[in-house]
N, C-alpha and C positions, 0 to 999 in steps of 0.2 A: 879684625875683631870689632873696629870702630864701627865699618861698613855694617857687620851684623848687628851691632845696638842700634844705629840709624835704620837698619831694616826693619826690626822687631817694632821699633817705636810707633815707624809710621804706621805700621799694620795696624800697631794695636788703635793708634787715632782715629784710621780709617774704619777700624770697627765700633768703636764708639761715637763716630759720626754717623754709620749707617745704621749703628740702633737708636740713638734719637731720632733720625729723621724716617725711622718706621715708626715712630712711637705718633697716633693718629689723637687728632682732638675731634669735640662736637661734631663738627661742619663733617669732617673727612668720614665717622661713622654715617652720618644722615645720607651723604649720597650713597654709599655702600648700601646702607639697606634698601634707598628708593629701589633699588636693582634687587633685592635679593628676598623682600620679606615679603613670605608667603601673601598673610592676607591683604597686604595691599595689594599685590599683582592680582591677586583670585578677583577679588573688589574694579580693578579697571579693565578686567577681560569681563564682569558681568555687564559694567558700564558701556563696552564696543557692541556686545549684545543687542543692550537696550536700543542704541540707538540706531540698528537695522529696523527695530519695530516702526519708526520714523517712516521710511522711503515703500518700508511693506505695505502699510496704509492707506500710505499717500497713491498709491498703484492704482486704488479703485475707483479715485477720481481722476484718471486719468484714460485716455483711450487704448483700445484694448482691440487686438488684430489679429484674426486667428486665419487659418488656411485649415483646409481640409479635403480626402481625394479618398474615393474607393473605386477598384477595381470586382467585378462580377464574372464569373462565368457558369452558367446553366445548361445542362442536358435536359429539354424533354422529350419523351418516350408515350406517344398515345394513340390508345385503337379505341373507334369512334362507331356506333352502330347506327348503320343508316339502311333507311327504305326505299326502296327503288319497283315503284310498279309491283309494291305486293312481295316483294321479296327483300327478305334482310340482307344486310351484308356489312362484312367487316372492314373498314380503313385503317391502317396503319401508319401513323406517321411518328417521324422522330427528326429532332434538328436539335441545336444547340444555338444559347443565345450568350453573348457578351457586354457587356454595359461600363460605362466610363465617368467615374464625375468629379467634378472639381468647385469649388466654393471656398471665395475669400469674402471674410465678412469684417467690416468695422465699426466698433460700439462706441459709444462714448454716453456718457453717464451726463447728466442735462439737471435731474436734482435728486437726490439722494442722502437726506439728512442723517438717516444712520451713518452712514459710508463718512460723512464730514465730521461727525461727533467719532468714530473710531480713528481717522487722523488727528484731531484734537485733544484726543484720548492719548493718544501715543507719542505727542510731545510732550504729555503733563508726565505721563509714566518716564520718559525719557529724563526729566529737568529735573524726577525725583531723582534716578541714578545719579546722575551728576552730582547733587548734594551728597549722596550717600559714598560716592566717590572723594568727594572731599573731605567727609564727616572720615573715614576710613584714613584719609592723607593725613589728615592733625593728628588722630588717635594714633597713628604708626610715627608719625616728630615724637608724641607725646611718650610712646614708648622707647623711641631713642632716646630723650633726652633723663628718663627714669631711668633705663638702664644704665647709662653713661654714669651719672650723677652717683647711682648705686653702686655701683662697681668702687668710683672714687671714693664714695663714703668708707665701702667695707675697706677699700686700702688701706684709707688715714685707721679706720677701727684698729685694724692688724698692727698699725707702727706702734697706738698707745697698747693695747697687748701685751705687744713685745717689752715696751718700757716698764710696764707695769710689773709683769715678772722678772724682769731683772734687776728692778726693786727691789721685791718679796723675796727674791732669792739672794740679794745681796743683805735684806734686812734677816731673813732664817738664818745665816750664816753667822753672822751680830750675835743674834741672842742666842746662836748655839756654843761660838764661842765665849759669852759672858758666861755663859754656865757652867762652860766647865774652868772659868777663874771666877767662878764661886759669887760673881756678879749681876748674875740674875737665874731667872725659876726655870723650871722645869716647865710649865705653865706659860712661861714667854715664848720657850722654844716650841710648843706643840701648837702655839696659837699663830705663830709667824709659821708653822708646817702649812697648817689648815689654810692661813693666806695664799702661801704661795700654791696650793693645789686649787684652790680656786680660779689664780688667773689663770694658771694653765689652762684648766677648763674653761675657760672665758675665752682665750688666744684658742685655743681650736675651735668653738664655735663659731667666732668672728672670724677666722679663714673659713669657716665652708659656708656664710652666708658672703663673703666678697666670694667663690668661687662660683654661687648659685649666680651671683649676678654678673660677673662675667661670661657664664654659659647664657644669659639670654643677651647681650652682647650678643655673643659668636651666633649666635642664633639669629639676629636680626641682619648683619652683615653679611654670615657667611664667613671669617675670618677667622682661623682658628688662633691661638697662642700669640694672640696679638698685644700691643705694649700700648698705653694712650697716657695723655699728658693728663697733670694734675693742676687741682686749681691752684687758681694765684695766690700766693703770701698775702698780699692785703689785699684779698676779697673781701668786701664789706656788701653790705646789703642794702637794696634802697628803700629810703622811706616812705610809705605809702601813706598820701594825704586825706583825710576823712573828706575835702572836701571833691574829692574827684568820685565819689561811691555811685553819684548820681549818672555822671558819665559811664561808666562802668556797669550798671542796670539798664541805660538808653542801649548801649552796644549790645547785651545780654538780648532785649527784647527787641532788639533788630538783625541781629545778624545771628543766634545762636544757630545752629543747623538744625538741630534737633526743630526746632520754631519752625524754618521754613521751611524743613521735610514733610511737616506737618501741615501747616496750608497749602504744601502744593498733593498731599494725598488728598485731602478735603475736596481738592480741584478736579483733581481725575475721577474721585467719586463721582463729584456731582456731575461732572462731562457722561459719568455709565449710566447716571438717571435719564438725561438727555437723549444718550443713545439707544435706552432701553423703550422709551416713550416713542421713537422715532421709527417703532416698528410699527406704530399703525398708522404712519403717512404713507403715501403712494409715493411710488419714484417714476424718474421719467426717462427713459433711455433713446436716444437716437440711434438705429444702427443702418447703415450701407453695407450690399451683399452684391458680389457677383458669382453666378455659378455657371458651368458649362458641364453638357450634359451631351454623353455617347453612344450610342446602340448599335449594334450588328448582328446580323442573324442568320445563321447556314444551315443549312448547303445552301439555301436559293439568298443571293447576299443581298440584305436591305441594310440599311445605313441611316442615321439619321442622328442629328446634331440639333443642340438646344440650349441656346444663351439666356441667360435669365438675368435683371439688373434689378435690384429692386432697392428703394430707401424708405425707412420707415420709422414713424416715431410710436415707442411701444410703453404703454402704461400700467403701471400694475400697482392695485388697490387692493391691500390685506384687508379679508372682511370676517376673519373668526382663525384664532389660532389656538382653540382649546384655553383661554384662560392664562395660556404660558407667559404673554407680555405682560400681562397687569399682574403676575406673581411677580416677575423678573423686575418690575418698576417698582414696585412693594421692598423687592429684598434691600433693591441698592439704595432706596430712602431710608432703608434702617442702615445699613452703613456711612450715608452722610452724617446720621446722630454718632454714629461711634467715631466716625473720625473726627468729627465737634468735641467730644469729651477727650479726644486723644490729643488737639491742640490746645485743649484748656490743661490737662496734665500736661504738655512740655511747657506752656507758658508759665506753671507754678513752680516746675520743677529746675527750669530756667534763673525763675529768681531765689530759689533756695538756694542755690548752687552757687549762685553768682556772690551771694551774703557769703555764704557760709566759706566760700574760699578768700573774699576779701577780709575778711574775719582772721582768715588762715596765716595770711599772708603777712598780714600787723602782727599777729601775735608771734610769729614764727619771727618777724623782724627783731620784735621787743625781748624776744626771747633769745636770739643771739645775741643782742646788747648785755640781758645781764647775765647770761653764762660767760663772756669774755670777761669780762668784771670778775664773776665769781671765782674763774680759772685763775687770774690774776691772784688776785686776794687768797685763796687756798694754797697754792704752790708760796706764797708768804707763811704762811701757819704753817705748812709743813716743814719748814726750816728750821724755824722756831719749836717746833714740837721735838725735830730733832735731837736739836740741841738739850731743848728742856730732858729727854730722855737717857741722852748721855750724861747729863750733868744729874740725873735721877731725879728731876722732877717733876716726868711726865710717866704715868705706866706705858706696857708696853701695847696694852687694848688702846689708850689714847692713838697714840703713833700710826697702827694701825689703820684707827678709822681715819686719821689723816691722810694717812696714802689713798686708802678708801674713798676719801672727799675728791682728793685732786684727782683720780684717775676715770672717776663716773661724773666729773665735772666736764672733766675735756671731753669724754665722750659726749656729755649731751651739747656741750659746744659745737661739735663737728656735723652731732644729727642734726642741728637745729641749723645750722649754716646750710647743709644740702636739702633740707625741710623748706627750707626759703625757697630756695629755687625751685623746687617741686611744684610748692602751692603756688608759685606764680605764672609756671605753664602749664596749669590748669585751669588758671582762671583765664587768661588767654585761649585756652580750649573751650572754655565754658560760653565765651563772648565769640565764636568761632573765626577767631584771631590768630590760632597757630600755624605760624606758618616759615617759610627758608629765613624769610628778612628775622624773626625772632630766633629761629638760631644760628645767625651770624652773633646776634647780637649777643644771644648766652653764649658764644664760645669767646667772647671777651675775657669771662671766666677763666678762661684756661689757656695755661704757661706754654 
């Protein structure tokens, strides 16, 4: 029997050892999804894309080697009228001819300004991917770390819920018992009803908004019915210095993505002006050819062979192409003005972002300060209201809205705790600062 208790125990250890230690923080979501979320994968397979357009390019400045061979074979069949001393007469002849050729030829391109502005073209296009690849990287931390963060929220949401109603239900119970020892209303008891039917409907709500946000979880992972650790007991939040804003604006207008996705389209425009101008330059091509050359001819057999070696430098000067290139240089000068306005909107939109989340982040700070306070202080009054209400001197609407105070106090304590964290890898996103090293660091957060 002992044996059996010693067996049962470890099992049950070893199973509560193994679901802690599936239970995943920050870090262990982020690498799961690097592997599993759609649009980031979608976003580095366009990226591998892009940069074949690289080497495709780069091809035409390069030499260029082709072979080439045809075989021939001819029947002719011909009757010929000829004059002979006054007398016509018909010749008939017929033979068949065979012919052989061969040609290797080697080009090499010598100057070519369009051919060098579409290689130049295709590392600007290239350098865009890459940002857009990394603009894609932080956006997908940013959504693990929203999810994670959300999820934890709706948790802690579910526990006060739960407390909350068993409150209400232990305060409905109170005043249904005082009334019927003639110790309070009929009025106390319908209004502690109406209470406690409201958290319930509060407590299911807050379960299907933690459920929504564990489905994008599973979603971004891949992991279904999965367990993650909660944050730390004395998470506190850091204080954000006013005098650091100006740092925080420098990095915004130097490193945002959105900024320098923007001056490098500007670049690639202007590289298509170039290119499109560069069609009325002459280009200059060197090529080396050798060809051999066969012939045979029967019934009567003739034979005959022919080498050819030639090198040659060959120039070609565009002198009218219908107006097409001066449209084509026309269009893409009006696209360098649009993409001009489109870096002047990331650079404004840049610094809006950048305020209004530093903004975010203080207030979201200052705003956990005095919800923890007010949580404090409230769960004092409620005690006291208590009291006061068993002793008959508080109604029972007071009591009530006391529970009332304490239970949407903790709540906005909790949003405003994971609020913090939110608005701060964002602005980190906004300054295009998100990155593995900031979520080692958020999962300091978490137990």
């Amino acid at each position: 029997m002992k044996t059996l208790r010693f067996t049962f125990f470890s099992v049950t250890l070893l199973l509560i050892f193994v679901a802690k230690a599936s239970a995943l923080d920050l870090f262990d979501i982020y690498q799961h999804a690097l592997k599993n979320d759609s649009r980031y994968q979608q976003q580095i397979y366009t990226n591998e894309a892009n940069r074949e357009l690289v080497p495709q390019s780069r091809a035409s400045l390069l030499p260029d080697l082709n072979a080439s061979g045809d075989y021939a074979w001819r029947a002719d069949e011909r009757d010929q009228i000829v004059e002979d001393g006054g007398q016509l007469s018909t010749i008939h002849t017929e033979g068949n001819y065979t012919s052989q050729r061969a040609r290797l030829v080697l080009s090499q391109v010598l100057f070519d300004r369009r051919a060098w502005f579409e290689y130049k073209q295709a590392q600007s296009t290239f350098l865009v991917s890459e940002n857009r690849l990394e603009e894609e990287y932080q956006a997908m931390i940013f959504r693990v770390i929203q999810a994670y963060f959300n999820t934890l929220n709706g948790i802690d949401l579910v526990e006060v819920g739960k407390k909350e109603l068993a409150a209400f239900k232990e305060h409905k119970l109170l005043t249904e018992h005082r009334y019927k020892e003639k110790l309070g209303t009929l009025t106390d008891v319908l209004e502690s009803q109406s209470r406690f039917l409201i958290a319930e409907a509060g407590l299911i709500r807050a379960k299907a908004e933690k459920d929504n946000a564990m489905n994008e979880l599973e979603e971004l992972t891949g992991l279904p019915e999965m367990e993650i650790n909660s944050l730390v007991k004395s998470y506190q939040p850091e204080m954000f210095s006013d005098k650091d804003d100006e740092k925080w604006h420098l990095a915004g207008r130097n490193e945002a993505l959105s900024i320098l996705i923007a001056k490098q389209e500007l670049r690639s425009v202007q590289l298509d002006v170039k290119k499109k101008r560069s069609k009325f330059l002459p280009d200059l091509r060197l090529e080396a050819s050798s060809s051999l050359d066969g012939n045979e001819l029967n019934p009567v057999t003739f034979q005959k062979n022919f080498r050819r070696d030639e090198v040659a430098i060959r120039l070609n000067i565009p002198l009218f192409k219908g107006l097409g290139t001066r449209a084509e240089t026309k269009e893409a000068m009006r696209r360098i003005d649009a993409a001009n306005e489109s870096l002047k909107v990331a650079q404004k939109d840049t610094v809006k972002r950048v305020s209004n989340n530093l903004n975010s982040v203080k207030a979201s700070y200052r705003r956990f300060i005095a919800l923890k306070d007010s949580y404090t202080k409230s769960g004092k009054a409620l005690s006291l209201r208590k009291q006061g209400f068993l002793e008959g001197l508080s109604s029972n609407l007071d009591l009530l809205r006391s529970y009332q105070d304490v239970y949407r106090t903790e709540r906005d304590w909790i949003n405003a705790s994971y609020r913090y964290i939110l608005d701060r890898a964002n602005l980190y996103r906004d300054v295009g600062g998100l990155s593995e090293e900031i979520v080692e660091a958020m999962n300091a957060y978490i137990e």
